[in-house]
C-alpha positions as CSV (number, residue, x, y, z in Angstrom):
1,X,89.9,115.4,88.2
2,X,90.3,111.5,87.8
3,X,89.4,109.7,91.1
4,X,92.4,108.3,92.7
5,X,93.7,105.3,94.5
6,X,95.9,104.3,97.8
7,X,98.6,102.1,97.6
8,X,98.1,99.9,100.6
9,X,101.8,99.7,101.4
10,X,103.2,103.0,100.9
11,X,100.1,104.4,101.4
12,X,100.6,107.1,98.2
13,X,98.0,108.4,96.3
14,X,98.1,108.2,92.8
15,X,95.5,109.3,90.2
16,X,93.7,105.6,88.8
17,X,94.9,106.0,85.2
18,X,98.7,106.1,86.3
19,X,98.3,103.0,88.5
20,X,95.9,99.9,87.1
21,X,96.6,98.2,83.4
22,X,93.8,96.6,81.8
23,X,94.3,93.3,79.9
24,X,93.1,91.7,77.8
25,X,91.8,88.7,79.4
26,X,89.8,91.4,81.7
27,X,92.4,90.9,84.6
28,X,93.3,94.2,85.9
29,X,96.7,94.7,87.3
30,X,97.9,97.3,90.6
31,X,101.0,98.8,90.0
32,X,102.1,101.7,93.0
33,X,104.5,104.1,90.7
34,X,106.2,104.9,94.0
35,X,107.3,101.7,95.7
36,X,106.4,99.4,92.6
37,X,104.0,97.3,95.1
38,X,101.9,95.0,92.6
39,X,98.9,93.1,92.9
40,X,97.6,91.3,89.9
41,X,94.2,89.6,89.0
42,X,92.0,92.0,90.8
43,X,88.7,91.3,90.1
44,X,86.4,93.1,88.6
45,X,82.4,93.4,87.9
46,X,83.2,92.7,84.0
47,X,85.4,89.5,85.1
């Protein structure tokens, strides 16, 4: 079972893999499949 993460506005769970893209650059990107909220450049340990 993959951990899993709540949107903060819709408050949905989704499992992690459906939700964040990793890029290239090391930003990570937020995407809530339900309501499409979107947060980008979410900082990480590796960046």
């Amino acid at each position: 079972m993959l951990p899993t993460v709540k949107c903060p506005k819709c408050l949905t769970e989704t499992e992690i893999s459906s939700v964040l893209t990793a890029q290239s650059n090391q930003n990570v990107i937020y995407t809530c499949i339900h309501c499409q909220y979107e947060v980008k450049d979410i900082h990480t340990s590796k960046g």
